[in-house]
N, C-alpha and C positions, 0 to 999 in steps of 0.2 A: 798078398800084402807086400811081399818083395818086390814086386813088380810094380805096384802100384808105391813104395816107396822110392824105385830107382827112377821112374818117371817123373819123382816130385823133385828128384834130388838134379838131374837134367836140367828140367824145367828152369830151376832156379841155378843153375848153371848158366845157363842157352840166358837168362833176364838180365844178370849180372854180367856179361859177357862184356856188351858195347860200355858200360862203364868204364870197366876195368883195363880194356886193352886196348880201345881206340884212342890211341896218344897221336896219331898224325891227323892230318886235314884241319877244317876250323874249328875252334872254340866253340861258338854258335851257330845255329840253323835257324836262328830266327829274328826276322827284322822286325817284324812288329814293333818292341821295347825303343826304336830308334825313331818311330815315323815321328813324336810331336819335335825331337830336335831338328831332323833334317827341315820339317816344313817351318821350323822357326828360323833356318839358319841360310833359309833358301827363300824366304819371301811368305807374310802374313796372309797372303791372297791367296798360294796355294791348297789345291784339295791335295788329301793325299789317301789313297786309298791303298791298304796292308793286309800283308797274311805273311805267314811265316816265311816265304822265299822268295816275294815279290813287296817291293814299295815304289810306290809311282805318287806322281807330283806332276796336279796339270796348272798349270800359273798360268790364268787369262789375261794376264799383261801381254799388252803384242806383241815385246821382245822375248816373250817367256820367261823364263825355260817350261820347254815339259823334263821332267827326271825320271828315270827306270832304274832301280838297282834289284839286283835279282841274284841269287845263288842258285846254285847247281854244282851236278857231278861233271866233268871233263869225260869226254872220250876217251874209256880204256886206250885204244890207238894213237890217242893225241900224245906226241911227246917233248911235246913245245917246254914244259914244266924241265923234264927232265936234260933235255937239251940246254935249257938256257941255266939250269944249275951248272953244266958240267962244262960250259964257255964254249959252247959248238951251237948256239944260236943264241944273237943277239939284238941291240940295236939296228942295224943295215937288214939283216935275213925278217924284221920282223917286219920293218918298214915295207921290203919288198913284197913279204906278203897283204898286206895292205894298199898296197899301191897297186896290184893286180883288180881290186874293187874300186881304187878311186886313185887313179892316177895321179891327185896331190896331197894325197895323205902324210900326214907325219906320224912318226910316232917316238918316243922318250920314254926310256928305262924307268922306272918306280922302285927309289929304296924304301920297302914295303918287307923287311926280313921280319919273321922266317919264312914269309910268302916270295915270291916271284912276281913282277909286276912289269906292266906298261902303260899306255897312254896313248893313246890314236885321235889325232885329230882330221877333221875333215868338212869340204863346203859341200852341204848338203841344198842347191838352188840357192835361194835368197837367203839361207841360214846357214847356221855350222852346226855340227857334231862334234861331243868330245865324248872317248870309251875309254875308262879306266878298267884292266882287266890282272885281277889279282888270284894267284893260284896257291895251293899250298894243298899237297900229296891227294891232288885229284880233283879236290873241293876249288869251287872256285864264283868270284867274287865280279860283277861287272854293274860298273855303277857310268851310266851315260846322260847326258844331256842335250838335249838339241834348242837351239837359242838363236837368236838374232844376227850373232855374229861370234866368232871364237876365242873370244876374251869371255863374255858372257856363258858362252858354255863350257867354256874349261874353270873359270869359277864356281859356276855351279858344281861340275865334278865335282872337283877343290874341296868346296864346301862339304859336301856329302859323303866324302871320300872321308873327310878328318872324324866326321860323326861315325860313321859304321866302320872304319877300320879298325875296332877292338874284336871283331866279327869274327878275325882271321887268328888273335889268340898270341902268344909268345912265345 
């Protein structure tokens, strides 16, 4: 009976655990709650199909956008987060790494506190690309658009960005 109580008393340890102590990363893990604003704030013709870590938005208009926002964990290894807290990578190092995949990439800082953010643009053939990418202690946030041209996809971001950035918490 000891045993089978200190197993319960665990149990309910180990349950109450991730409530109580997980104060870093986001707020939410789930986008679902966001898909009818983003597909109202981004065009009444898009589909949008949702689950907890993925929301996508296919817009058959032929300028589009299509939209992906997606959460995940970061690569224990990755210390892009931790670097650009501590001002030893920024703007110029972030771009560079971006510009290694698309030699006219841009990219622009995100005041996105208490997350860490950026913004990569880029011409993808006859369209653009825009990747907003938001971190916060591992957890991390990338909301993209590919679109006609890169007003259109960085709006769309834009858009998308202002609906799901409660995601990332205060």
């Amino acid at each position: 009976m000891r045993v089978l109580t200190a197993v319960m008393m665990a149990v309910t340890a180990a349950l109450s655990l991730p409530a109580t102590v997980r104060a870093e990363g986001f707020s939410t893990h789930d986008l679902t709650p966001f898909a009818a604003r983003v597909t109202e704030a981004i065009g009444t013709n898009c589909q949008p199909a949702a689950d907890p870590a993925r929301l996508t938005l296919l817009c058959p208009d032929v300028k589009g956008p299509l939209v992906d926002i997606f959460l995940r964990r970061r690569d224990s290894g990755d210390r892009i987060e931790q670097n650009m807290r501590a001002g030893k990578t920024g703007q110029a190092e972030l771009e560079a790494l971006c510009r290694k995949i698309n030699d006219r990439c841009t990219v622009t800082l995100l005041d996105v506190a208490p997350a860490v953010g950026w913004i990569g643009a880029q011409p993808m053939g006859r369209q653009a690309l825009s990747t907003a990418v938001l971190v916060r202690d591992g957890d991390e946030l990338v909301v993209r658009a590919l679109a006609s041209d890169p007003q259109a996809a960085r709006a769309a971001v834009d858009k998308a960005l202002a609906i799901v950035r409660p995601v990332i918490g205060d």
